[in-house]
DSSP file (Angstrom, degrees, kcal/mol; ACC not computed):
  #  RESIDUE AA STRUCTURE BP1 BP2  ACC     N-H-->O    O-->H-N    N-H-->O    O-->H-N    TCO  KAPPA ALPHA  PHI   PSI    X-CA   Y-CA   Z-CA
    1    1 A X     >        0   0    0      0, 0.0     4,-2.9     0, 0.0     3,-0.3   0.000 360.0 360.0 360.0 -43.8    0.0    0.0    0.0
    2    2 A X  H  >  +     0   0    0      1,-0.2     4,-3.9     2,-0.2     5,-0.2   0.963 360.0  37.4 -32.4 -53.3    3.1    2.1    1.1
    3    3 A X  H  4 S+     0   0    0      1,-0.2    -1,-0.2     2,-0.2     5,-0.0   0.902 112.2  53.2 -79.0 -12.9    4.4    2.2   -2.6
    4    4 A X  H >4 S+     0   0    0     -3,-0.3     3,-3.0     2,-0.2    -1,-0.2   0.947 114.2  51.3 -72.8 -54.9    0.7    2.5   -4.6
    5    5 A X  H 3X>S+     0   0    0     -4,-2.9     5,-1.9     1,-0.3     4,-0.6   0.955 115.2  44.6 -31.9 -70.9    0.5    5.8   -1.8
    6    6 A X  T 3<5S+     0   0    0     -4,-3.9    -1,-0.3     1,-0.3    -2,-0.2   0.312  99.5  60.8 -71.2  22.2    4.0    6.9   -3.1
    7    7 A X  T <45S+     0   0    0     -3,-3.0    -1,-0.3    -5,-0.2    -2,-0.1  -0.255 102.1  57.9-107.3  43.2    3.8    6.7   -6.6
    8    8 A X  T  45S-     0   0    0     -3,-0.5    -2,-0.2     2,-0.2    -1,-0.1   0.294 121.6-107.6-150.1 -35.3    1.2    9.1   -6.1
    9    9 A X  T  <5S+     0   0    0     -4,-0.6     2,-0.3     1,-0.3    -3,-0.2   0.415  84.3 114.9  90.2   6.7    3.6   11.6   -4.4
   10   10 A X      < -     0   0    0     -5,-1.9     2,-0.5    14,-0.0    -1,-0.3  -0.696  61.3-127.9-111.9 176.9    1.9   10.9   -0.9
   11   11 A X        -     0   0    0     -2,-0.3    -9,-0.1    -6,-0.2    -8,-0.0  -0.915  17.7-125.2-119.4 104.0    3.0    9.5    2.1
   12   12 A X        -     0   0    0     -2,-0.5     4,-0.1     2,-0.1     2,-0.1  -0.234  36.5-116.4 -57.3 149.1    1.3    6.7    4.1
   13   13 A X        -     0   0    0      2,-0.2    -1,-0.1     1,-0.1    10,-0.0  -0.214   5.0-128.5 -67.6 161.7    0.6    7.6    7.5
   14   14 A X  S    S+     0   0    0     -2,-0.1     2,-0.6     2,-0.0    -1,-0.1   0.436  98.1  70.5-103.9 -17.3    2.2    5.9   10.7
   15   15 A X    >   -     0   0    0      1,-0.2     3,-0.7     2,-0.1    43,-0.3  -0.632  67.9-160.9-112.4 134.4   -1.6    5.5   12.1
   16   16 A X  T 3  S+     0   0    0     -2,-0.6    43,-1.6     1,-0.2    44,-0.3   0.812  79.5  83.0 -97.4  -9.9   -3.8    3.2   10.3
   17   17 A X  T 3   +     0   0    0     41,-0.2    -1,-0.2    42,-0.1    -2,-0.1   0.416  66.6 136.9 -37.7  -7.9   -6.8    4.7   11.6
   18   18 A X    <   -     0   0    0     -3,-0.7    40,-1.4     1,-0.1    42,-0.2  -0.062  61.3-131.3 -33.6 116.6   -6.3    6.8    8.9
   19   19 A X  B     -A   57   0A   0     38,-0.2    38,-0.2     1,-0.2     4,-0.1  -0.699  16.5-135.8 -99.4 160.3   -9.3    7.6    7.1
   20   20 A X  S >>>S+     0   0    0     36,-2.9     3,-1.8     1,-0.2     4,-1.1   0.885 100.1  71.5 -82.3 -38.7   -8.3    7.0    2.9
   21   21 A X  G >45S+     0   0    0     35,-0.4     3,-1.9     1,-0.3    -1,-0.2   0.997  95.6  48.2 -43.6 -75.3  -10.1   10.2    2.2
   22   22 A X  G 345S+     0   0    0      1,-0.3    -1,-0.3     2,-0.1    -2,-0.2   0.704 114.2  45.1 -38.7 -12.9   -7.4   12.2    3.7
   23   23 A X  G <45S-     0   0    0     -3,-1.8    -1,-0.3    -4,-0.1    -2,-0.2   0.292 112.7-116.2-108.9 -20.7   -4.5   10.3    1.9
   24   24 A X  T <<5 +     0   0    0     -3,-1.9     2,-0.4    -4,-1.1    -3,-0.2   0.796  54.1 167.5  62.2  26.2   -6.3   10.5   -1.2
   25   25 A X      < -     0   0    0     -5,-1.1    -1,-0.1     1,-0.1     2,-0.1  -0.446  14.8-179.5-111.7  84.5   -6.6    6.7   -1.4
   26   26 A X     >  -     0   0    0     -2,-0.4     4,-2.3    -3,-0.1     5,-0.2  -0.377  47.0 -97.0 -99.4-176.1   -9.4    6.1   -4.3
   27   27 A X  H  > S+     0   0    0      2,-0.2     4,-1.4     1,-0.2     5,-0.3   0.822 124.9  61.5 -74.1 -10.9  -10.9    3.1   -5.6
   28   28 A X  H  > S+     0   0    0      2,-0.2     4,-3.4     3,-0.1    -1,-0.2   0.964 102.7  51.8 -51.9 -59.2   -8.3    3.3   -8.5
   29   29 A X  H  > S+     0   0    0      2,-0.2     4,-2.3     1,-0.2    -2,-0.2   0.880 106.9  53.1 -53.6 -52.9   -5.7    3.0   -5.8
   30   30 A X  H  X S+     0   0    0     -4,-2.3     4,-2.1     2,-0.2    -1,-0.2   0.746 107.2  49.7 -38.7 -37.2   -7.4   -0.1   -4.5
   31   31 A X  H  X>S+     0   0    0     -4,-1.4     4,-2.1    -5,-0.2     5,-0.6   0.939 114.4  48.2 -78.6 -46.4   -7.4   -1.8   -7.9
   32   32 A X  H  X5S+     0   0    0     -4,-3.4     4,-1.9    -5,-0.3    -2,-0.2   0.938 111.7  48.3 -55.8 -46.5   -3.8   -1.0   -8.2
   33   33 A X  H  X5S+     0   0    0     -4,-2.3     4,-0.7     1,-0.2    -1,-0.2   0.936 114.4  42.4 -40.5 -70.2   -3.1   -2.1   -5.0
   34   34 A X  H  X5S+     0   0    0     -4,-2.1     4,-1.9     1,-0.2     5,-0.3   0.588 107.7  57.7 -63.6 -13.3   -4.9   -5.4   -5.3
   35   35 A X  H  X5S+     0   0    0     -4,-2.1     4,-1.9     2,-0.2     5,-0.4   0.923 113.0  51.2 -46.2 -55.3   -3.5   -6.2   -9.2
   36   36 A X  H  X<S+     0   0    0     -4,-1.9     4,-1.0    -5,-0.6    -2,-0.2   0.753 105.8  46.8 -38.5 -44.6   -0.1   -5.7   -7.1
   37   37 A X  H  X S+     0   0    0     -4,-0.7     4,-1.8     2,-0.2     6,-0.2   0.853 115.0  54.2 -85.1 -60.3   -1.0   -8.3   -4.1
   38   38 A X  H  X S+     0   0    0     -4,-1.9     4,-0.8     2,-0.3    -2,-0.2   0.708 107.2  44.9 -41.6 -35.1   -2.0  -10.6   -7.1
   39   39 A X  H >< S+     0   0    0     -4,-1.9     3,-2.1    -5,-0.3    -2,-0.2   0.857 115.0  52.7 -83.7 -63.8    1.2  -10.3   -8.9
   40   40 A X  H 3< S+     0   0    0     -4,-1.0    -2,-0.3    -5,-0.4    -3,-0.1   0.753 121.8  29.5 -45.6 -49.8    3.0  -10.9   -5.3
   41   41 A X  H 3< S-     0   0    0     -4,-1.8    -1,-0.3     2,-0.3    -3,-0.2   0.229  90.8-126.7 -84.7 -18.5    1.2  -13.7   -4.8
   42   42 A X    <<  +     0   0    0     -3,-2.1     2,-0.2    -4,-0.8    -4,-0.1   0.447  68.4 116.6  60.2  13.7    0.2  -15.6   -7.4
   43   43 A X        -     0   0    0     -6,-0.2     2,-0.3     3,-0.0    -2,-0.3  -0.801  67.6-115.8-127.3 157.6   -3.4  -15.6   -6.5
   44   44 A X        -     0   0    0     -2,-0.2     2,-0.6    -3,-0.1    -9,-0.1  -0.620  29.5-142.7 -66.1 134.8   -6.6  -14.4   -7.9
   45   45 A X        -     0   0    0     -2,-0.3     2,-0.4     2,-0.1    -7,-0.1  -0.975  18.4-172.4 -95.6  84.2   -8.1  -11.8   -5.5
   46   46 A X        +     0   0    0     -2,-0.6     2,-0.3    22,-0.1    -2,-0.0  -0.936  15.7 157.2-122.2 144.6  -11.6  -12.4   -5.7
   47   47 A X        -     0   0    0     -2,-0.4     2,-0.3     3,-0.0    -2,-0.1  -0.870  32.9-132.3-158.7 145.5  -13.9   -9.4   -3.5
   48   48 A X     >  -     0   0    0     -2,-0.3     4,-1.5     1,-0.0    -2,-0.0  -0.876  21.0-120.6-118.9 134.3  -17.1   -8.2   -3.7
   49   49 A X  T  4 S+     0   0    0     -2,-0.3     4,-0.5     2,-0.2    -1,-0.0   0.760 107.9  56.1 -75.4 -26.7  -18.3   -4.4   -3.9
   50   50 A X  T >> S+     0   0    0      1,-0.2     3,-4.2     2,-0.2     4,-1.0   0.929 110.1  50.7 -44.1 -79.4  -20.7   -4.6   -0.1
   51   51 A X  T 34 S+     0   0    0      1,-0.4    -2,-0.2     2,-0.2    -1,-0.2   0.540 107.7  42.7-109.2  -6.5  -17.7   -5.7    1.2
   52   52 A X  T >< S+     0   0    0     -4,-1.5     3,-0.8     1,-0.2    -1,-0.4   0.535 106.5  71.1 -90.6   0.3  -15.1   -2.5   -0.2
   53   53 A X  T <4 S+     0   0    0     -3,-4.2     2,-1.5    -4,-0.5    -2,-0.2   0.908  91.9  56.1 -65.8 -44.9  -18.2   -0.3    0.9
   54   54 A X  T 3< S+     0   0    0     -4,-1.0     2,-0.5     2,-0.1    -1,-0.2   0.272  89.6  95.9 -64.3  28.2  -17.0   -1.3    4.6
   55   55 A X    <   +     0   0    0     -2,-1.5     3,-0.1    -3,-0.8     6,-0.0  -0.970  31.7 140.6-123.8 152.4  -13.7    0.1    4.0
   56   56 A X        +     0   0    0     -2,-0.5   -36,-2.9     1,-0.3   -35,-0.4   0.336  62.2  28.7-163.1 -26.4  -12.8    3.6    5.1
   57   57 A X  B >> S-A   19   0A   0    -38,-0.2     3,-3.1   -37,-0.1     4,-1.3  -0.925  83.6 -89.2-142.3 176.6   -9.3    3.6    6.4
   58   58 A X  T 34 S+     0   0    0    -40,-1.4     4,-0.3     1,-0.3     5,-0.2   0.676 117.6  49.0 -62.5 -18.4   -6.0    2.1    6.3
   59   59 A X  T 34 S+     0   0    0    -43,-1.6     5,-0.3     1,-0.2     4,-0.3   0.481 106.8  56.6 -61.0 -18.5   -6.4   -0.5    8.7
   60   60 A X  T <> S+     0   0    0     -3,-3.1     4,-0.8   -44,-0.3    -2,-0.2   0.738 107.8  44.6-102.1   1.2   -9.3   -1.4    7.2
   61   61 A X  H  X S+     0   0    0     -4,-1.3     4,-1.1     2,-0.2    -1,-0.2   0.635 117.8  48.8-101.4 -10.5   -7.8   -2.1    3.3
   62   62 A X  H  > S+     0   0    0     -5,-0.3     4,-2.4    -4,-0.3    -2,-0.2   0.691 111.7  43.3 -97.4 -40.6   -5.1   -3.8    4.8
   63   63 A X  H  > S+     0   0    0     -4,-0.3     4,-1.9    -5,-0.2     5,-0.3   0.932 110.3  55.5 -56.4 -76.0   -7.0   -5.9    7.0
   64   64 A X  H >X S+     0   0    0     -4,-0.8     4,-2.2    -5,-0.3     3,-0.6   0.925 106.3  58.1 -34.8 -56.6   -9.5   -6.6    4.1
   65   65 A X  H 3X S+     0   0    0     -4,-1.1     4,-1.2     1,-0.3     5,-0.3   0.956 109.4  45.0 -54.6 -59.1   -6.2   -7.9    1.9
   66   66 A X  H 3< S+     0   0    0     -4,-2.4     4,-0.5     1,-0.2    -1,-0.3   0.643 101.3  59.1 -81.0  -3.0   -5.4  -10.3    4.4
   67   67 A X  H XX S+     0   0    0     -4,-1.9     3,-3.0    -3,-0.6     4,-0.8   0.978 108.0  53.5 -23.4 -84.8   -8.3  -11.5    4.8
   68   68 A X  H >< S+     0   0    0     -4,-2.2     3,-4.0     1,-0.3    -2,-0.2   0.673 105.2  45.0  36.2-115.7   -8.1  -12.2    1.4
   69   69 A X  T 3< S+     0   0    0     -4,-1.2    -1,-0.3     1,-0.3    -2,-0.2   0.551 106.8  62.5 -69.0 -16.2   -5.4  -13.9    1.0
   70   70 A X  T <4        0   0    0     -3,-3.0    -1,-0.3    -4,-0.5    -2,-0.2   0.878 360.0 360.0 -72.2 -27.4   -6.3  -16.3    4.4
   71   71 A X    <<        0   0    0     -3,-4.0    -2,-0.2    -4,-0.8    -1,-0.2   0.763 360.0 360.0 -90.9 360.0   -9.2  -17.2    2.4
């Protein structure tokens, strides 16, 4: 998430309570992220749009990825 942020020219926050709006963290960024996690990984990423409504800060898109990837 760090390096999708900086390629961006912004800076993840030390606090993951971070809400994404403030970062500028859009659903663009998300796809990038998870194409990324998918390359890393070698696995399909499969998510449903209820469940990226429930996401709002940084804890909660990095949490949601490992979810993921536990299932």
């Amino acid at each position: 998430m760090a390096q999708v942020v900086r390629n961006q020219g912004r800076v993840l926050p030390d606090d993951d309570s971070t809400d994404l709006r403030e970062i500028g963290f859009r659903s663009l960024d998300f796809s990038e992220l998870a194409l990324r996690v998918e390359d890393a990984t070698g696995e399909e990423l499969n998510f449903d749009a209820p469940g990226l409504r429930r996401i709002a800060t940084v804890g909660d898109v990095l949490d949601f990825l490992a979810e993921l990837q536990r299932q």
